[in-house]
Structure formats: structure tokens, C-alpha cells
PDB file of N, CA, C and O in Angstrom, chain B, residues numbered from 101:
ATOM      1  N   UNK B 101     187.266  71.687  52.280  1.00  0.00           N
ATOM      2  CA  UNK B 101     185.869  71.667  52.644  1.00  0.00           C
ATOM      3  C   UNK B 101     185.435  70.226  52.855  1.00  0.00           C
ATOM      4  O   UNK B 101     185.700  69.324  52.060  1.00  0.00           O
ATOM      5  N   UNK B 102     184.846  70.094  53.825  1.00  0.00           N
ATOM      6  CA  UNK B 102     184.179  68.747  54.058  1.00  0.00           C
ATOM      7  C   UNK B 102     182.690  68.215  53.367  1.00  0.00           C
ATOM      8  O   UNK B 102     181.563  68.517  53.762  1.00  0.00           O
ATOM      9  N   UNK B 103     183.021  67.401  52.307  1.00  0.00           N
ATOM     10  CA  UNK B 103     181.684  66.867  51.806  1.00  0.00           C
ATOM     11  C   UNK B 103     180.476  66.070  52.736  1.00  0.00           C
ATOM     12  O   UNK B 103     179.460  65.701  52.146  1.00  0.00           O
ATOM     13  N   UNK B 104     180.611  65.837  54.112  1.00  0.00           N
ATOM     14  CA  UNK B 104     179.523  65.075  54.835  1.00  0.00           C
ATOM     15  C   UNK B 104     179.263  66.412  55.688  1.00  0.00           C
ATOM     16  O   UNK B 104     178.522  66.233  56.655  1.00  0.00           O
ATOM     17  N   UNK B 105     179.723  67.674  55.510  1.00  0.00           N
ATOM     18  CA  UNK B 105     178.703  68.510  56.616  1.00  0.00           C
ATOM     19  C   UNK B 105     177.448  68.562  55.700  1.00  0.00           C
ATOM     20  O   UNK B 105     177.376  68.479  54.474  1.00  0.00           O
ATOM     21  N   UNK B 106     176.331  68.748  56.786  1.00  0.00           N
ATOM     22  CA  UNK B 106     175.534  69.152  56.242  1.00  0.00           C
ATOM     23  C   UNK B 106     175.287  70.543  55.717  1.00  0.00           C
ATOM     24  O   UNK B 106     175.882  71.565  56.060  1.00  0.00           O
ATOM     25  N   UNK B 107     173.985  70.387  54.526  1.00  0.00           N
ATOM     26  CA  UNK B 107     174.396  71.711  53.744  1.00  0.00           C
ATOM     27  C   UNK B 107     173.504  72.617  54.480  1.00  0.00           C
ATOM     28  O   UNK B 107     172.523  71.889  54.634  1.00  0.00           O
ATOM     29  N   UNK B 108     173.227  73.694  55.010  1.00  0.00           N
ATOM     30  CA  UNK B 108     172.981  73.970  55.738  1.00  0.00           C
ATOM     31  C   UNK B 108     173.293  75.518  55.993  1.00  0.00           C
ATOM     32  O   UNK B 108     174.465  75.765  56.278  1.00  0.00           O
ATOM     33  N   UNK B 109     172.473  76.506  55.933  1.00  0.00           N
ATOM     34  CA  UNK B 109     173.266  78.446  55.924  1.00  0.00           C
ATOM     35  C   UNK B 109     173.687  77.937  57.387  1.00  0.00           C
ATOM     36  O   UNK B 109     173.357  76.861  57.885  1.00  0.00           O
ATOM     37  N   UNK B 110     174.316  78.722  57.850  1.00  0.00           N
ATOM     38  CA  UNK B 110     175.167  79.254  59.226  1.00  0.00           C
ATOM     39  C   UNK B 110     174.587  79.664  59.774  1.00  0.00           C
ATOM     40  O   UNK B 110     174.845  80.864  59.685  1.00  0.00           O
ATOM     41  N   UNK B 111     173.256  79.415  60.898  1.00  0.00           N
ATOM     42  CA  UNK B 111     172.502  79.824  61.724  1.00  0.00           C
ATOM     43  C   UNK B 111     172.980  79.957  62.942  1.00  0.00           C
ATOM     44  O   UNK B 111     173.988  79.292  63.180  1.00  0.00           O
ATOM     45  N   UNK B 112     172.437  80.804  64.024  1.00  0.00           N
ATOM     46  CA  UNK B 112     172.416  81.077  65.253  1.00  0.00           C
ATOM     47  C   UNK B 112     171.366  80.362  66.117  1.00  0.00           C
ATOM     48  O   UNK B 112     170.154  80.535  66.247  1.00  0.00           O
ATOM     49  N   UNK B 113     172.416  79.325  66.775  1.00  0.00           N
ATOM     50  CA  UNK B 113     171.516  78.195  67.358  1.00  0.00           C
ATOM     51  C   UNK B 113     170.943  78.587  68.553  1.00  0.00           C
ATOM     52  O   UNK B 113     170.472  77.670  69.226  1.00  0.00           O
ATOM     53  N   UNK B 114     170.846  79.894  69.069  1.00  0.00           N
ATOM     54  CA  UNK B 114     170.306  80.074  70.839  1.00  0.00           C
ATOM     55  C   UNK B 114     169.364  80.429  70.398  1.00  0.00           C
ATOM     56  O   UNK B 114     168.798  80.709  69.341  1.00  0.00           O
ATOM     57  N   UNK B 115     169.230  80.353  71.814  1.00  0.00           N
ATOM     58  CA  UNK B 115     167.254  80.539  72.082  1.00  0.00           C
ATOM     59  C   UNK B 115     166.827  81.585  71.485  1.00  0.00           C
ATOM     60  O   UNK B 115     167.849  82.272  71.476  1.00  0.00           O
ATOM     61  N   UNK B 116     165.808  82.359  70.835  1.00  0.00           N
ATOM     62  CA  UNK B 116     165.265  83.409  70.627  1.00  0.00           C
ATOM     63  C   UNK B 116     164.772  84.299  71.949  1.00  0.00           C
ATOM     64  O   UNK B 116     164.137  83.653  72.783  1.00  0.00           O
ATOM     65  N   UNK B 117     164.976  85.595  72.207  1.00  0.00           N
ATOM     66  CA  UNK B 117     164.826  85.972  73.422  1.00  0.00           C
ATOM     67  C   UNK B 117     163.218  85.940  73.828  1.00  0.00           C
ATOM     68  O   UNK B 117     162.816  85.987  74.991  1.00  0.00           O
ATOM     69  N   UNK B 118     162.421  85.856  72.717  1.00  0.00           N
ATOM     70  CA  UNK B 118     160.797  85.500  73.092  1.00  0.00           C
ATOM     71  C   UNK B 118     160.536  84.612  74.052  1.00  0.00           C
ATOM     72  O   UNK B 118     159.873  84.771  75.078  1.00  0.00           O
ATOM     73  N   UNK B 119     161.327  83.280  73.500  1.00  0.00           N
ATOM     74  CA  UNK B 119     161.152  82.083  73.856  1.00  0.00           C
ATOM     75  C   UNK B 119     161.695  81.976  75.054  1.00  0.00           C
ATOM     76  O   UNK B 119     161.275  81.023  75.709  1.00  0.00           O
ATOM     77  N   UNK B 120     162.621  82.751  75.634  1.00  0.00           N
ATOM     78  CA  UNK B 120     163.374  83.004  76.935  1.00  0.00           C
ATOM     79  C   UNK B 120     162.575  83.497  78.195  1.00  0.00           C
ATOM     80  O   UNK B 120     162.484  83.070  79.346  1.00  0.00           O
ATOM     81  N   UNK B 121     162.095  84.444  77.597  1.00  0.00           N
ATOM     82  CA  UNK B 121     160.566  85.460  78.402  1.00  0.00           C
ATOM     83  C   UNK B 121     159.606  84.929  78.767  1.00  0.00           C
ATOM     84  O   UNK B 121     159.029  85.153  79.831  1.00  0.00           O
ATOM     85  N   UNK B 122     159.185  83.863  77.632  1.00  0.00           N
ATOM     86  CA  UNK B 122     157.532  83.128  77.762  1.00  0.00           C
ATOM     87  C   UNK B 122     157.825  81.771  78.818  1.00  0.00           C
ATOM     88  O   UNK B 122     156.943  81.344  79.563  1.00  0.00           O
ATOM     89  N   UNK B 123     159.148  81.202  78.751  1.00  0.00           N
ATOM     90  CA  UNK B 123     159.473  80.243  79.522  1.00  0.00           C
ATOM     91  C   UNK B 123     159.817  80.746  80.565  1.00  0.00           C
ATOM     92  O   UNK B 123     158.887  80.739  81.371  1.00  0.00           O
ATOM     93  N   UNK B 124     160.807  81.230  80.982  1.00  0.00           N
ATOM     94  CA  UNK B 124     161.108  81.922  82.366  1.00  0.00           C
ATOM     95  C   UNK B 124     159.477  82.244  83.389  1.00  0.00           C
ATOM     96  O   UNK B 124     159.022  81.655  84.370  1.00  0.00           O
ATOM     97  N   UNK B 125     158.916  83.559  82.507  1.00  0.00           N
ATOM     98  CA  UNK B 125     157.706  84.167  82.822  1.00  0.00           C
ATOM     99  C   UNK B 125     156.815  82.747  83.265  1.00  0.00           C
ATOM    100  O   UNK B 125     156.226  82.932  84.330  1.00  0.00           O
ATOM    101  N   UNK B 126     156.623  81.568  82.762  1.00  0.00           N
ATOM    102  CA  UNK B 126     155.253  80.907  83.035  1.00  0.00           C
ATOM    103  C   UNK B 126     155.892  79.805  83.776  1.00  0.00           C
ATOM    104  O   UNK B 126     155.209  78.901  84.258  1.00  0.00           O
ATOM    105  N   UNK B 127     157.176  79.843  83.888  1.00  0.00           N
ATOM    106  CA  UNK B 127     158.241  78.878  84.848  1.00  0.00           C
ATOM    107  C   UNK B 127     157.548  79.220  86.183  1.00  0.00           C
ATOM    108  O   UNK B 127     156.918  78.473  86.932  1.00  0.00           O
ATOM    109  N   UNK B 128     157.962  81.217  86.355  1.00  0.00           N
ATOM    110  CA  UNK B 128     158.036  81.568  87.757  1.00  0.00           C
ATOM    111  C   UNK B 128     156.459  81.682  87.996  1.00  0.00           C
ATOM    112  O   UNK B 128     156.195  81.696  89.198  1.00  0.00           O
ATOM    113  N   UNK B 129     155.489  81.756  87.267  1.00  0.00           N
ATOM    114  CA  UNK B 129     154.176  82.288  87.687  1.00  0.00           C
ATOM    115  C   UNK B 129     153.621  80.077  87.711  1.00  0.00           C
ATOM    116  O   UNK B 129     152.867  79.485  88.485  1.00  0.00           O
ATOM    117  N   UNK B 130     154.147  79.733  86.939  1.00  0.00           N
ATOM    118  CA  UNK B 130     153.736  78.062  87.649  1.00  0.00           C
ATOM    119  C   UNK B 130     154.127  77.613  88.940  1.00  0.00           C
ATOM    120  O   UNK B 130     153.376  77.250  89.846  1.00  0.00           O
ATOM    121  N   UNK B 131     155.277  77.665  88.943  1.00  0.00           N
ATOM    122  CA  UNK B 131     155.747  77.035  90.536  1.00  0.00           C
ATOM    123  C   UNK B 131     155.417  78.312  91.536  1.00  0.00           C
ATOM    124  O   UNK B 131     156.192  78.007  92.443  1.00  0.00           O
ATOM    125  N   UNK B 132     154.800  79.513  91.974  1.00  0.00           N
ATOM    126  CA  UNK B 132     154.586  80.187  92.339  1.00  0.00           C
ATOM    127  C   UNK B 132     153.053  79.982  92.908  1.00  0.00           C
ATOM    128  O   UNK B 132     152.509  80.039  94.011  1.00  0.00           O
ATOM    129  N   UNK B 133     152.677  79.726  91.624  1.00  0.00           N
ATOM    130  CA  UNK B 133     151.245  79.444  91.890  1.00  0.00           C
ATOM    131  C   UNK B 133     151.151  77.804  92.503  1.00  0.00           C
ATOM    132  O   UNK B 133     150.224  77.389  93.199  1.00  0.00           O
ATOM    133  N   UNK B 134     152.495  76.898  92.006  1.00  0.00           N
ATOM    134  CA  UNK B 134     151.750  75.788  92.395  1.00  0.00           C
ATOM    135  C   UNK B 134     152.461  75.774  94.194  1.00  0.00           C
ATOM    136  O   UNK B 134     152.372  74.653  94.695  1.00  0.00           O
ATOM    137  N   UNK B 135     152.853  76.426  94.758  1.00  0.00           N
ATOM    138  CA  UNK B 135     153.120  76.630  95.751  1.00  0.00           C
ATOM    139  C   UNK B 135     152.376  76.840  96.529  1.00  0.00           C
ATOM    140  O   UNK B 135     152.555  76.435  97.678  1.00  0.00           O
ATOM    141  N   UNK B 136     151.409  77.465  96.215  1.00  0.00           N
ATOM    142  CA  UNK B 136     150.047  77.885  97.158  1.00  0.00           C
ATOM    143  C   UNK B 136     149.083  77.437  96.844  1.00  0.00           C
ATOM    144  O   UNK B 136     148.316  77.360  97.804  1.00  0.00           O
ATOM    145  N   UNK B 137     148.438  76.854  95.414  1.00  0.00           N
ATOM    146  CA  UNK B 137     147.714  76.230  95.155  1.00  0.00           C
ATOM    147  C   UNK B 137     147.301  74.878  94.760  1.00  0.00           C
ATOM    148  O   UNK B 137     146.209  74.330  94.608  1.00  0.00           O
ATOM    149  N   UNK B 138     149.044  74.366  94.595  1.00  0.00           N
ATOM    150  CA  UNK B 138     148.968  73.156  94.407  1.00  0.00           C
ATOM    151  C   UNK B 138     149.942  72.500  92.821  1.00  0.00           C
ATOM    152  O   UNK B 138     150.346  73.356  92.034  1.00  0.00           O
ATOM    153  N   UNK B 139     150.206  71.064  92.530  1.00  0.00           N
ATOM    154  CA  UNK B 139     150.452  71.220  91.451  1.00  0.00           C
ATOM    155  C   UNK B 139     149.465  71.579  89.971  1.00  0.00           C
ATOM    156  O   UNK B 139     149.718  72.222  88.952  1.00  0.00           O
ATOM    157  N   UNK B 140     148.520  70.985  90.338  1.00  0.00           N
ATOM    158  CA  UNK B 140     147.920  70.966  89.160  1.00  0.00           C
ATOM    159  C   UNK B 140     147.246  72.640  88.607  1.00  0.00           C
ATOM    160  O   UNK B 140     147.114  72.884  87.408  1.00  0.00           O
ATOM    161  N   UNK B 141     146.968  73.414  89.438  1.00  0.00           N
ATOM    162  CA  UNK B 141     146.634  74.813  89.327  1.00  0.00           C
ATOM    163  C   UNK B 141     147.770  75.182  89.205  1.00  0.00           C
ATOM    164  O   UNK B 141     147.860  75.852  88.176  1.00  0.00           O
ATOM    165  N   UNK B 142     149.091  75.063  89.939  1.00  0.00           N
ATOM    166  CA  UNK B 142     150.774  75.848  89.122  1.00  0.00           C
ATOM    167  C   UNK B 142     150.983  75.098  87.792  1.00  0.00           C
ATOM    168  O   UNK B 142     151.400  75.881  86.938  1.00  0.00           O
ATOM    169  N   UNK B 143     150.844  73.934  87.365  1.00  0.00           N
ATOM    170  CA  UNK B 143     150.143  73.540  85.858  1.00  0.00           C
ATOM    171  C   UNK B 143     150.171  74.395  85.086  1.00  0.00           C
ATOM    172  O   UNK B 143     150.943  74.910  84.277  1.00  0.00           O
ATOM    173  N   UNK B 144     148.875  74.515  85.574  1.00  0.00           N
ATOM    174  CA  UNK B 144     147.386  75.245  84.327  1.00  0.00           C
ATOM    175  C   UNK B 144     147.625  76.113  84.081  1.00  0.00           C
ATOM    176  O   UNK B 144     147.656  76.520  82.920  1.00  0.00           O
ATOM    177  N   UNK B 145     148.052  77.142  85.669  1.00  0.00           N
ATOM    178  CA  UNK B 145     147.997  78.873  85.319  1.00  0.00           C
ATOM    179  C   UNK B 145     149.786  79.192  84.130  1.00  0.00           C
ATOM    180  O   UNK B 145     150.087  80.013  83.264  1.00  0.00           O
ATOM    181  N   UNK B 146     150.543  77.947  84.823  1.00  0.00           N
ATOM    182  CA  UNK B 146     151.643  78.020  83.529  1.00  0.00           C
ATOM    183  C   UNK B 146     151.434  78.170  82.231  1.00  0.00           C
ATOM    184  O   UNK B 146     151.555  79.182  81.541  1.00  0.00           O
ATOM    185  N   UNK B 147     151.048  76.880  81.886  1.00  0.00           N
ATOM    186  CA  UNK B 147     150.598  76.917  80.815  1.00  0.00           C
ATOM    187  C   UNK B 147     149.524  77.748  80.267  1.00  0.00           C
ATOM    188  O   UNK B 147     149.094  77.362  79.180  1.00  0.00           O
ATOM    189  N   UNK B 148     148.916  78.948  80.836  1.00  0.00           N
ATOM    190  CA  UNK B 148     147.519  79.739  80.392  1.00  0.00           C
ATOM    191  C   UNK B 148     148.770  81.175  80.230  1.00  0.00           C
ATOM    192  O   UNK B 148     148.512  82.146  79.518  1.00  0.00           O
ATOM    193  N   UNK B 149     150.414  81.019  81.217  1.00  0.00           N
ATOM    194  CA  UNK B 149     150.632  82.514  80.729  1.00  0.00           C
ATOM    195  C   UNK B 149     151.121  82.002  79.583  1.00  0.00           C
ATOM    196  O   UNK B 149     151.057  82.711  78.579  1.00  0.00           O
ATOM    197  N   UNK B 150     151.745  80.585  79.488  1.00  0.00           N
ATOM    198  CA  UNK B 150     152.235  80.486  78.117  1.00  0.00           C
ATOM    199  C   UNK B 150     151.984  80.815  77.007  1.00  0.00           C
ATOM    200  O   UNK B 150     152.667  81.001  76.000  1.00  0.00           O
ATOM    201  N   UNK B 151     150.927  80.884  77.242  1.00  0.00           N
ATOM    202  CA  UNK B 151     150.174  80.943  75.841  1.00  0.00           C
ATOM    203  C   UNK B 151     149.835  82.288  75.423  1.00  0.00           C
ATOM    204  O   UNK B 151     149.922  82.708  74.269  1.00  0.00           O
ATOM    205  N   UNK B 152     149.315  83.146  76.770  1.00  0.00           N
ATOM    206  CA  UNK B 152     148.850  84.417  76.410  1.00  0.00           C
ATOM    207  C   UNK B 152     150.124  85.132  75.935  1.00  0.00           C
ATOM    208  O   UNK B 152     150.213  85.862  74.948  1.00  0.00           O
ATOM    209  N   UNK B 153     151.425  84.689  77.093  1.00  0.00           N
ATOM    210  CA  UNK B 153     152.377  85.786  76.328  1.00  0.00           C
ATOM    211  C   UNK B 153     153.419  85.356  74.570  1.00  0.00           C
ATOM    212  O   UNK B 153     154.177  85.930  73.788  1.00  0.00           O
ATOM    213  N   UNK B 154     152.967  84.417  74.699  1.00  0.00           N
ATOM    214  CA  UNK B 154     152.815  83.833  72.895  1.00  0.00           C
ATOM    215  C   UNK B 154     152.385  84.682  71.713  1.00  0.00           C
ATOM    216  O   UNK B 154     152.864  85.191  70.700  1.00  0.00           O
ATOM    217  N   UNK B 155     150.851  84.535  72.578  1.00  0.00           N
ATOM    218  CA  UNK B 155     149.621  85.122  71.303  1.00  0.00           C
ATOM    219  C   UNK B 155     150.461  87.013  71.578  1.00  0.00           C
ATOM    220  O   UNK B 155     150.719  87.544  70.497  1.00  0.00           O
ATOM    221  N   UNK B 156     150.862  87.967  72.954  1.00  0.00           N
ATOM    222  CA  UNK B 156     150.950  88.979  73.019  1.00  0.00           C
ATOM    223  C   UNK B 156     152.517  88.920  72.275  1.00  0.00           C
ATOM    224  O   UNK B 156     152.282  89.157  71.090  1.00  0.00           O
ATOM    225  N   UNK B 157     153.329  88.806  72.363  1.00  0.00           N
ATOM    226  CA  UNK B 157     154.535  88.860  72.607  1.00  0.00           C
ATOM    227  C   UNK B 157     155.023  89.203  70.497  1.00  0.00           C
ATOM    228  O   UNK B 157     154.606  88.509  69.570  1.00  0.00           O
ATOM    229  N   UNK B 158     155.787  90.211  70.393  1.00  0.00           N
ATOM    230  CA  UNK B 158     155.994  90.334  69.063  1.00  0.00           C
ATOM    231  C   UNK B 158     157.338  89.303  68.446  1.00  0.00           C
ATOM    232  O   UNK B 158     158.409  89.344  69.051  1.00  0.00           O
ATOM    233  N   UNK B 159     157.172  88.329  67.122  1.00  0.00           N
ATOM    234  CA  UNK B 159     158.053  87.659  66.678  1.00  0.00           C
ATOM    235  C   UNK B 159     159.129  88.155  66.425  1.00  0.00           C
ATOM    236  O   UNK B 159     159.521  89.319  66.344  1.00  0.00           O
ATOM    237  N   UNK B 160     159.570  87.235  66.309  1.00  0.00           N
ATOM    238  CA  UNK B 160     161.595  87.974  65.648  1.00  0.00           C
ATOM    239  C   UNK B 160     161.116  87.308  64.396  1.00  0.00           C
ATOM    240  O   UNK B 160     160.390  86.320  64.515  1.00  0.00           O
ATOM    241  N   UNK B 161     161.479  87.789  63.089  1.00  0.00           N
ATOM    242  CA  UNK B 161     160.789  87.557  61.812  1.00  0.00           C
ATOM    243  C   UNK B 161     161.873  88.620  60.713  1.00  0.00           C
ATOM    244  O   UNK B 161     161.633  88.710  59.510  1.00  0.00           O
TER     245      UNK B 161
END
């Protein structure tokens, strides 16, 4: 056994699939939107699904 690993349980380092959904999802609805509206509105409306599908979206817990 190696004394300099850190101590540490054995976790599963990938993404959580939430976090996969809410990024993807406000990826494609930003550059979508900022396509037709511009950057700063493909921005905003990103960051506004970010958030909603955050607050909606059920945790892994």
C-alpha cells in the first residue's frame, strides 16, 4: 500500500448525468439562440435554462 495516496473512499469521477443535461440543454438553446439573436441574448437565454433546469431537474443524492 502506498502511504502518499491520498486518503480518500473510491469515488466515481464522471460527470453526474444532471450535470450532462443542464449543460448540453443550455449549450444548444445558447448558441441557437445566439445565432439569431446575437451573442449576448444566446448568453442570457443560456444561462436562464441553466438555471431553470437546475432548480427543475431531480438530484442524484
Amino acid at each position: 500500500m502506498d502511504d502518499n495516496a491520498p486518503n480518500r473512499p473510491a469515488a466515481n469521477d464522471k460527470l453526474p448525468s444532471r450535470w450532462v443535461i443542464i449543460l448540453s440543454v443550455s449549450t444548444a438553446v445558447g448558441i441557437g439562440t445566439g445565432l439569431v439573436g446575437g451573442l449576448i441574448a444566446g448568453v442570457g437565454l443560456g444561462f436562464v435554462c441553466a438555471g431553470f433546469l437546475h432548480t427543475v431537474l431531480p438530484g442524484e443524492h
